[in-house]
N, C-alpha and C positions, 0 to 999 in steps of 0.2 A: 407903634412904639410906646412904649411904658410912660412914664412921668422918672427920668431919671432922676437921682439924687446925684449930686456934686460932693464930691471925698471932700473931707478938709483935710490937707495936704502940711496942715500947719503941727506936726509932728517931731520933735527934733530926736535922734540916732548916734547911739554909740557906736560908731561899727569897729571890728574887731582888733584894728589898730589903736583906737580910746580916740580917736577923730570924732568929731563933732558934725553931724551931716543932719539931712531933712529930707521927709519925705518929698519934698515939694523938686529936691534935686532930679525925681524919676519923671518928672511930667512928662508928657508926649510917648510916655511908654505903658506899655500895662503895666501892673504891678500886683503880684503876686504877694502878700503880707499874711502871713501865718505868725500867731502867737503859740507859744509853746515854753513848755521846762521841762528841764530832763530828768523831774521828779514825778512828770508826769507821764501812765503807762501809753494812752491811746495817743501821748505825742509821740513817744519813740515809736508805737508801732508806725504813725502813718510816713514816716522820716525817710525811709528805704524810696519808696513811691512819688515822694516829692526831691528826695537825689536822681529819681532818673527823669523827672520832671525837667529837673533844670538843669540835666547834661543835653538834655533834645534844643531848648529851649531858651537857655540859659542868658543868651546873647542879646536874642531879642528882648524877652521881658524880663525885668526887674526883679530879682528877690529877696522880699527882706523878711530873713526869720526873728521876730523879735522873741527875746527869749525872757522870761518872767523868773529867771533864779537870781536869788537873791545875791550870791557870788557869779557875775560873769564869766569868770574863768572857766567855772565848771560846764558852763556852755560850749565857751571856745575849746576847753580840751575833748569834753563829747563829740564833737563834729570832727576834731584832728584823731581822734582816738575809734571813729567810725567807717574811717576813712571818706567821710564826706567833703566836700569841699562847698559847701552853702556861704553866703555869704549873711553871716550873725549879727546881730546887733543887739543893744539894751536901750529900754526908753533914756531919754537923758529931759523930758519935759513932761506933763500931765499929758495923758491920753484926749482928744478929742472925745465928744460926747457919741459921738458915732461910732467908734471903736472902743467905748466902753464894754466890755464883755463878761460876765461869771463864771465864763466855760473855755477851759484850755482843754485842745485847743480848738479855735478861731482863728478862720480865713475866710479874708477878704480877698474879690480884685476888682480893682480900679482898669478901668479900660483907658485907651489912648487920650481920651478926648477928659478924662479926670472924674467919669462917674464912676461910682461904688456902683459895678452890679451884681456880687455874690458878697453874700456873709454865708457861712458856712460854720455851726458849732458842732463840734465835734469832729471823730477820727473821719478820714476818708483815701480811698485809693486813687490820688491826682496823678498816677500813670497810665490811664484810661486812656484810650486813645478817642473816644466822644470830649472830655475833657481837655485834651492838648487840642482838639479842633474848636472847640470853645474857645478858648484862649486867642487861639490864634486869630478866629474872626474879630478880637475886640482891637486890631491895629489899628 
């Protein structure tokens, strides 16, 4: 087994209601954290593939799409207007130095036990079904 790293968890989250939350609220779950804007093309492309992501999945693990546009709405109505049903958020605190990133987007997951074991820059096809079995062993 690797030399895991420990997520810092110390994140604070707008979610789509304008509530105040943390990542640290997902612990004991995996957690699936994608950054993105909807001004960016390779986020909408991979958006379809992580909606069916998290109709398979949804329950068990965590997803928090945090969105990097400068007006949050235009987030929440792209997801309402996509017919997706993600659950969105905006930073509402500094980034940890760990999820500092240059490249939208980025994804992270966080396994059960609260290590970081994917960073992932750039687009990708997360309705892979090698990938939902990945996930899924990180319970």
């Amino acid at each position: 087994m690797p030399n895991l790293t420990k997520a810092d968890l110390n994140l604070k989250l707008i979610d789509a209601e304008g509530k105040t939350r943390s990542l640290k609220e997902f612990k004991g779950k995996v957690i699936f954290l994608n950054f993105w804007a909807t001004w960016c093309p390779p986020c909408i492309a991979e958006m379809p593939s992580i909606d069916k992501l998290h109709e398979e999945l949804g329950n068990e693990v965590a997803f928090v799409m945090l969105s990097f546009d400068d007006d949050f709405e235009k987030a929440k109505d792209f997801d309402k207007r996509k017919g997706y049903d993600l659950p969105i958020y905006a930073p509402a605190s500094n980034l940890p130095e760990m999820f500092q990133s240059s490249a939208l987007p980025t994804t992270y997951v966080i396994d059960a036990e609260g290590n970081l074991v994917l960073r992932h820059k750039g687009m990708a096809d997360y309705s892979d079904l090698e990938f939902t079995k990945f996930l899924n062993s990180l319970k």
